[in-house]
Steps between C-alpha positions, in 0.01 A plus 500: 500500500480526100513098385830555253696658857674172520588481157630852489711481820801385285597822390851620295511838298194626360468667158190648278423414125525754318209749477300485182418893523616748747826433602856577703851412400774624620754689250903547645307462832263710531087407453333580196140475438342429155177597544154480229297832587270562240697595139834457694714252656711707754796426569566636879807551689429363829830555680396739703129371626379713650516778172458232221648670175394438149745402282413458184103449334423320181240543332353144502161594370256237704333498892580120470852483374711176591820493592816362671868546504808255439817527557741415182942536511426802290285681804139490587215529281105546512278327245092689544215416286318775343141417457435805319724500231528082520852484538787376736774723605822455646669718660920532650437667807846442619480890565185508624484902476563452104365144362572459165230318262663184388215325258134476462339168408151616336153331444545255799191491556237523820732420770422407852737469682954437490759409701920445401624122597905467422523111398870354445463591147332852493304789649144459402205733511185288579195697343116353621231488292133413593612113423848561332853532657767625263876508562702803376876456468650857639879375595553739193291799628502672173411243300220220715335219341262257539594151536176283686131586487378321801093320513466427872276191572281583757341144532109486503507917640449758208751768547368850582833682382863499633574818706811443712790290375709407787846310437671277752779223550481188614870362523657537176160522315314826410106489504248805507172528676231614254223712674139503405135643636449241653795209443840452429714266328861423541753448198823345447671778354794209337193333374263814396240230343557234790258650781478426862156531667296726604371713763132481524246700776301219669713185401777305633450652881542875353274765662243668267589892558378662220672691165866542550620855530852403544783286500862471659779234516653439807801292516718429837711187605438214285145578434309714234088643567270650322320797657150553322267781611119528535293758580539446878713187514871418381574112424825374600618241243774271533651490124802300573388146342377648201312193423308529841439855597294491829350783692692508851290813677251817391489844663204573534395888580175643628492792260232714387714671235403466132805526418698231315787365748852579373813278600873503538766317711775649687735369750719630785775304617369115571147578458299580205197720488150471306405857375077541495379830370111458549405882412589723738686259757805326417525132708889377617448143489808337668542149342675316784216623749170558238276564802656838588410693225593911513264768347558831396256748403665641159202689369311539174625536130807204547383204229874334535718435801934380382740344771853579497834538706708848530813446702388410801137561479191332364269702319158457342431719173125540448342679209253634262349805519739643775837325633547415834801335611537308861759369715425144635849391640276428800193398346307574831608878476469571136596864453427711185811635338384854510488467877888469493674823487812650687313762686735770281322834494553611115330865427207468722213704324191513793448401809218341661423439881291293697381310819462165444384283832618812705849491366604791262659444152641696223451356115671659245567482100760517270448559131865451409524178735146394398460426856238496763678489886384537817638511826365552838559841704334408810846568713610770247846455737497129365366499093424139390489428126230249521437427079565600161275441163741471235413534112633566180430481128266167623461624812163289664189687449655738335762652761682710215574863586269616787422841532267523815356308781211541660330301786163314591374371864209352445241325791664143454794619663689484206729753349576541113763742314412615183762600246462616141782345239620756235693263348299215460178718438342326849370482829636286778254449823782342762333346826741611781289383778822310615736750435748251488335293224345731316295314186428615153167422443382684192572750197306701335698444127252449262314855463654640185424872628749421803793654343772690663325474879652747700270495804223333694252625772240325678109607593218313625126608371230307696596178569753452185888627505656628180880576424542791225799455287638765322618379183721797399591386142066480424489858680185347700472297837348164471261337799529139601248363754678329785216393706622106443843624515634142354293572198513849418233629207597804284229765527558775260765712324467902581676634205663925466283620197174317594132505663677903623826349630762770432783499742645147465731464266826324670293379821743459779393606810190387674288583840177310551287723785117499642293863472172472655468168471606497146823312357745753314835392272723766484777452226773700350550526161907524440505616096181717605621656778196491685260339758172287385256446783306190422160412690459145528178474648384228241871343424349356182407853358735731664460855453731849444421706833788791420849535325776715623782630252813673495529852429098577554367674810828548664574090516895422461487164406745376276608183519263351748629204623333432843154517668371432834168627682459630850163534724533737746203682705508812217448270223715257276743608290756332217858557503706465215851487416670648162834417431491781167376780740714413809179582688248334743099564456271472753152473316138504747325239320184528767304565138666291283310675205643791613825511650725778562846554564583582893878530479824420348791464592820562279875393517546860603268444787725275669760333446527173410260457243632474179300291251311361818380143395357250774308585743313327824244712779478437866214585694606517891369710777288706335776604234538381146842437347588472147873342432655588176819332369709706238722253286728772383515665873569154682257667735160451725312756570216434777236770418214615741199579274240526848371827288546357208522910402818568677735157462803526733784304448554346840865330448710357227704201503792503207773245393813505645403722774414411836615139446203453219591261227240527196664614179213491247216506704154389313243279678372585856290351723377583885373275759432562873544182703515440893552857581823586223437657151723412229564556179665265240658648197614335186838671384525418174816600398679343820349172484329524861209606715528714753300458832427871640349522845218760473346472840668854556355634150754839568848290530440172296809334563611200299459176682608239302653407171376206212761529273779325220711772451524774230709299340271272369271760315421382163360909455869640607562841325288362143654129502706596127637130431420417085704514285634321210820458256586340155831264489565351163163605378347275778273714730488462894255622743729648846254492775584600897366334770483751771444319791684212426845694381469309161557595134283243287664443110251361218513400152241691337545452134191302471255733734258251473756218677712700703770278623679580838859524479673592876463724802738718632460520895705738757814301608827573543562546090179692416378825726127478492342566795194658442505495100268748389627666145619326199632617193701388228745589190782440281841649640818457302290303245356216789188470678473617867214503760525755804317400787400759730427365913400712767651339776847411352506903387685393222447416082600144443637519167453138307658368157227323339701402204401126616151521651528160619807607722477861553833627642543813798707750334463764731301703758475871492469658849462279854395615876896432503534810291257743646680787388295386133211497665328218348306400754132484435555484129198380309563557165780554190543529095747509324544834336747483152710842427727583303575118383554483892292274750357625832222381730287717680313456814328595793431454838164538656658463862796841449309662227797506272582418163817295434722495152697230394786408216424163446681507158746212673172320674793326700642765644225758536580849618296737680485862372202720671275514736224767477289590835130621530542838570817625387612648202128573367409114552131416648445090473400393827381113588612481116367140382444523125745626210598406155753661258406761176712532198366849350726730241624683813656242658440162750271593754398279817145547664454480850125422664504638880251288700406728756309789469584457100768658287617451173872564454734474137853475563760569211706239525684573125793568706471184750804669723340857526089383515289844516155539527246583238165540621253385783138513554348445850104445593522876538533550097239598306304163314795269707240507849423143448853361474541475863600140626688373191626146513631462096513757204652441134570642171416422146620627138174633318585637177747767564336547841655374799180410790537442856214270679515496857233332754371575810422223769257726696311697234496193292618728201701501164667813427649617186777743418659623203897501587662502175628813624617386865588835610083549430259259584164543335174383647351262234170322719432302765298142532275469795369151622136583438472571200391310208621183560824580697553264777818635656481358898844596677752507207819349543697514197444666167707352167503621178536299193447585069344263258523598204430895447283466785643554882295386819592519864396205702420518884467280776276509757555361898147549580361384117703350171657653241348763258639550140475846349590679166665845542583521114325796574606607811195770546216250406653151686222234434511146662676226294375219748502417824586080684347495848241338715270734322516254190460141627912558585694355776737799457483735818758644724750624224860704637687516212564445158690471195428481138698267254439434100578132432474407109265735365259519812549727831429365824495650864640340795331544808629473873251432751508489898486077486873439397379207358272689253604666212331564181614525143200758309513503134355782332334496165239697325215416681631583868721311732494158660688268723620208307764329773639513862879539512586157697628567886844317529537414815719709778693313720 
């Protein structure tokens, strides 16, 4: 037992100093962390920990900045030194998502180190100096001054600079603890000039352990100590008779680490904890019983480790180059945040399985949850989530939208899942040897040619294993050797354009497969459309073998999204899957200079395969299987390609027939295990993963069901939910929060300090279940909002003439009144005629279109109801429409999702609507509207344009409707060209600066891309904000555009309710320049 036990057995309350750099307060109760990374100090929302949120980032301009907050009357404030620019700032960070500069004290000089003490009298900034202490008045934070330069006395010892200043209280008297290299002195803060003794390595019976690399106060009881870390040791100092200070115990550790130790002090309950970091393991010293120490391996790149209470929870903030936060409420279990999700499925992307120690497990990914989960299958009667790997905007190692998974069994008996980050422009490598505690372990974030990774493959050559990335915004795949899978080495980048690469621009899909002993990479270029087989027989100088393309030797390719390879006893052969073409290709690859097409099979070759997407093969008594999934056919299709020449579909298994449950099918994956085949199948758009039981491969049945419930989807029929409206020239953002039946308000007048302002939530006064639509207007000269929600089938009509207390002034439809029809509805505008105010809307679920008066937006009054197929109507699944003012009248323009139609309604008689015009897939120049999720209409000139999108073509097309009775092909944009990056458009918005007019769109599979259609026949990019451009912008669903002062600004709605971006736009592109604060839902 440690020598200062006995001392230390006399325990109160604990309590930590204050941090001198990284550090956590808590703001209206919830944990922020100000955090120095590199030019910044971040200021991180850590209220939810698992998915730490930035807040706010100011541009401090020094690695080393100081800092520390303090809590005034007037709110709480952050003073930082800037080493760069030699200056002091302080900051009110009251609102910590919009802190307000309150003064800058410049010239200050080199400082070392500060800390805030609050004396009777005043709040005072202590700043260190090598030998120098000065005290800095802030009680008035916008206007500090100096009042005592302090010379410490440091007896016969010759200081080596001041680096920690550490305050403390003995009784009624305030001293401070000033830190050297190698000493430290303490000072009577009453009597600046009147110094106590010193602390001295090696005299008066304290330990010799080195430089310091740390310091802490801990205070509990009656009694204050000093905590003062080595290299490997930490001093324990009892401070509490200044004029004795006596060392009562050292911790010693036997570490190898170069690594500086770090310290903190946290405390649960009656007993206060001593936090280590000593590099990559953090040590849980428990003072009351010193000898039982608790280690955690934390990993590499963590240079500061922060204790701190949330509710009932101790956690352990530890940072630097990543951000890792940990739960220690029991210090002997210490769990990492990101380890504690809800086991909700939200849009599950891919699937994954595997046998781990003979049990069999599904892992899956979400890019709109930014979650990895996992759950074991074994008894596919009895499914047991086992873990989930949350992230976020800070998600550990880079957990920030994952688009594929991939998995590696190597000879320790140890099993690793590899998963590329779009959104954080990274590679995660999770150890999931225990399922049930699976470990990050590393990320590959530092390669700047990573961008946009869309998917990752493994291969072995010789005795080294490789994973191929395909980096889709760098059109290449990049190679990272794995051999020492804890300390991965980047290998090369194989680039479209180069060394006789051709056929990889937009990489996506990739196959890794052995011909005669040689290693082959098989990838599909997206923008391309094509196939480039890679031989990798020297990784480090990998060479073109052959390239495939669309359109050339009989190949229908467009759109390839998928590739897999089978060896079978005539030779091996690629298949791929293109989501354009609607086909499947079967390629034999036995040359793979010289491959040749062996079949294909079309959407008109069976059924079922529309825009076929994932795929998986079985091999199994002699046969070989390829499974397809088809997103827009909620279908399965089990395909026997034995002669690869003659494919026969073998069975089908489809949504909502036979008792299967998959709407949105994407990822699929196959495993045979003791005797039973199954299949697992991510269904994206229900939120679940259905377990199909393939051991009879001609009836798959469905077996068993992972799933939260449709109503959950974050995707559901385009996720419309941005608006905005002016009230007394003050503009507001109106956001919807889909899954949590919530209506967010905020103050956006200042876009670079948006200020949150109320939520409206689905209660007994507001109908909002399922929010999903939001516009807004001025009706009888006041502002409205209409809130369209799926589930309530009804428009919550909303008087915003006081923001702060938004009033219910009516609702337009109900499944009360379903002779209306409103059910489904996902989206309304107002429509203004004849000095008369209507809304229209429609209904994805009845394919109708509903007309309102909502002139007297208390006592709304339903007028007509228009269905798909009468009267000359065609809008099926409609999703997307916006209202035209052209010379011939007011117009309303309805997208039909499925198979695609375009449909103008005259609505210049509201009472008597008739329809105008329609164009279907089946049009001639409108083939590629198919799909459409949003469409809009701008004023160019005298012209009036239509823009409408295409979620599976990835498209822009443009019409000329100023004549609605006519519409004119204009053009149409095509991810893949020149610097289009359209993936899976949501929501199109179109907006005029000046003479100039732009549509904006937003991306769920990419960002948001800015484009000039000023001339509507030669569009050309304006700018683009995504992870292709250092951005943390990804996973966009809808948008609005807003001019506040003399600059225009787009708000964008992403899957994370708790992320939403304000975009300004200027002349030289777009950029993000705030986050619309989450106010919390009840």
């Amino acid at each position: 037992m440690n020598p200062f036990l006995a001392v230390l057995l006399v325990i109160g309350a604990a309590y930590a100093g204050m941090a001198y750099a990284d550090d956590v307060v808590h703001i209206n109760g919830d944990p922020y962390a100000f955090i120095a990374y590199k030019d910044t100090i971040r200021i991180v929302d850590l209220s939810v920990p698992h998915a730490p949120l930035m807040a706010y980032s100011i541009p401090i301009q020094s690695e080393d900045s100081h800092m520390v907050t303090f809590h005034m009357d007037k709110g709480l404030y952050l003073v930082a030194y800037d080493a760069v620019d030699d200056s002091l700032h302080i900051f009110d960070v009251t609102s910590p998502y919009s802190p307000v500069s309150t003064h800058t004290v410049q010239h200050v000089g080199a400082v070392t180190g500060l800390d805030i003490v609050d004396t009777p009298q005043e709040t005072l900034v202590m700043l260190a100096y090598d030998d120098t202490i000065r005290m800095l008045s802030v009680s008035v934070p916008d206007n500090p001054s100096i009042v005592h330069t302090i010379h410490p006395v440091w007896g016969s010892h010759i200081p080596d600079g001041i680096s920690h200043m550490l305050p403390f209280g003995i009784h009624d008297d305030s001293y401070a603890l000033a830190v050297g290299k190698t000493s430290a002195q303490i000072i009577d803060l009453d009597e600046p000039n009147s110094f106590k003794v010193s602390i001295q390595q090696n005299v008066h019976g304290f330990d010799h352990i080195g430089e310091f690399t740390d310091a802490q106060i801990l205070e509990y009881d009656s009694r204050v100590y000093g905590l003062l870390a080595g290299h490997d040791s930490v001093i324990i100092t009892d401070l509490s008779s200044p004029d004795n200070p006596h060392q009562v115990g050292v911790i010693s550790l036997e570490s190898e680490d170069t690594h500086p130790l770090r310290i903190d002090v946290i405390h649960g309950g009656d007993t206060p904890y001593i936090l280590i970091l000593d590099g990559e393991i953090l040590h849980i010293a428990d003072v009351t019983q010193p000898d039982m120490m608790f280690s955690v391996q934390v990993g590499p790149d963590l240079h500061n480790v922060i204790g701190y209470a949330d509710g009932v929870h101790l956690e352990v903030l530890l940072t630097g180059d990543d951000l890792l936060i940990l739960d220690v409420t029991d210090p002997a279990q210490a769990t990492p945040a990101y380890l504690r999700g809800d086991q909700k499925l939200l849009a599950p992307l891919t699937v994954e399985t595997v046998v781990i120690q003979d049990s069999l497990y599904v892992v899956t990914i979400s890019s709109a949850g930014d979650t990895i989960q996992i759950f074991e299958i074994t008894n596919s009667d009895d499914i047991i989530p086992v873990s989930e790997v949350a992230g976020g905007q800070f998600g550990y190692k880079g957990i920030h939208g994952p688009q594929d998974i991939t998995i590696v069994q190597q000879h320790n008996n140890k099993t690793y899942a590899i998963i590329p980050n779009v959104n954080s422009n990274s590679v995660a490598i999770l150890d999931i040897s225990d399922p049930h505690v699976p470990v990050l372990i590393h990320s590959i974030n530092d390669i700047p040619e990573i961008k946009s990774p869309v998917g990752v493959e493994t291969f072995d050559v010789g005795s080294s294993s490789y994973i191929a990335i395909a980096v889709n915004f760098i059109n290449g795949v990049f190679l990272v050797d794995i051999t020492d899978i804890h300390a991965p080495r980047p290998a090369l980048l194989i680039r479209d354009g180069q060394y006789g690469f051709e056929a990889l621009s937009g990489a996506t899909g990739l196959e890794s497969v052995t011909i005669d002993d040689t290693v082959y990479l098989l990838v599909t270029g997206y923008y391309d459309n094509a196939v480039q087989i890679i031989d990798l027989t020297d990784p480090l100088s990998p060479a073109p073998a052959a390239a495939i393309f669309d359109d050339v030797g009989g190949y229908s390719i467009g759109g390839p999204h998928q590739i897999k390879a089978a060896t079978m006893e005539s030779g091996t052969y690629a298949v791929v899957t293109s989501i354009y073409d609607d086909t499947i290709t079967i390629i034999d690859i036995t040359d793979p200079v010289s491959p040749s097409m062996t079949s294909q099979i079309t959407g008109s070759d069976f059924q079922g395969i529309t825009s076929p997407d994932y795929m998986d093969i079985l091999q199994t008594d002699g046969h070989t299987y390829v499974m397809v999934t088809s997103y827009y056919d909620a279908s399965v299709s089990v395909i026997d390609m034995t002669d690869p020449a003659s494919p026969i579909l073998v069975s089908s298994a489809i949504h909502n027939v036979d008792g299967f449950d998959m709407e949105g099918p994407l990822g699929i994956s196959v495993k045979s295990h003791d005797g039973s085949t199954y299949a697992a199948v991510a269904a994206y758009f229900g939120n679940g993963i259905q377990i199909i039981d393939m051991t009879d491969l001609s009836a798959p049945r469905p077996h068993s069901l992972i799933s939260s419930g449709i109503e959950n989807s974050v995707a559901l029929f385009g996720s419309h939910g941005m608006g905005h409206i002016i009230v007394d020239d003050t503009p507001y953002a109106i956001s919807s929060v889909f899954s949590q039946d919530a209506v967010r308000i905020t103050d956006i007048s200042d876009p670079l300090k948006p200020i949150p302002i109320t939520v409206l939530e689905n209660d007994e006064s507001f109908a909002l279940d399922g929010p999903i639509g939001v516009t807004s207007g001025a009706i009888a000269g006041k502002p409205y909002a209409l809130i369209s929600s799926v589930w309530s089938g009804a428009i919550q009509v909303v008087d915003m003439s006081n923001p702060s207390l938004p009033v219910p002034a009516s609702v337009i439809g109900s499944h009360a009144d379903s002779s209306e029809g409103y059910r489904g509805v996902v989206e309304a505008n107002l429509a203004y005629v004849n000095g008369h105010v209507y809304v229209v809307a429609i209904s994805g679920f009845e394919d109708v279109v509903h007309i309102a008066d909502v002139n007297d937006p208390y006592n709304p009054t339903h007028i007509a109801t228009i269905k798909d197929g009468t009267g000359g109507f065609t809008f099926s699944a409609s999703q997307g429409l916006d209202i035209a003012y052209t010379p011939n009248g007011v117009f309303a323009i309805v997208a039909g999702f499925i198979p695609g139609t375009i449909q103008i309604i005259d609505i210049s008689d509201p009472h008597t609507p008739a329809p105008a015009s329609f164009v279907t897939t089946e049009t001639e120049n409108f083939e590629l509207i198919g799909y459409m999720p949003d469409i809009t209409a701008a004023q160019i000139g005298n012209k009036t344009i239509m823009a409408a999108i295409s979620y599976r073509t990835n498209t822009i097309t443009l019409a000329d409707i100023t004549d609605p009775f006519n519409i004119q092909y204009i053009n149409t944009i095509q991810s893949g060209q020149p610097d289009i990056f359209i993936h899976n458009p949501e929501s199109i918005e179109a907006l005029t600066i000046g003479d100039q007019v732009y549509v904006a769109v937003a991306s769920i599979n990419d960002s948001i891309e800015l484009l000039n259609i000023t001339d509507p026949h030669n569009p050309t990019l304006a700018g683009l904000a995504g992870s292709g451009i250092e951005s943390t912008i990804y996973g966009v669903t809808d948008l609005d555009s807003i001019r506040v002062g003399s600059s225009h600004y787009i708000l964008a709605l992403t899957p994370n309710s708790d992320i939403s971006y304000i975009i300004e736009i200027t002349d030289s592109g777009i950029s993000q320049v705030s986050n619309i604060p989450p106010v919390p839902v009840r």
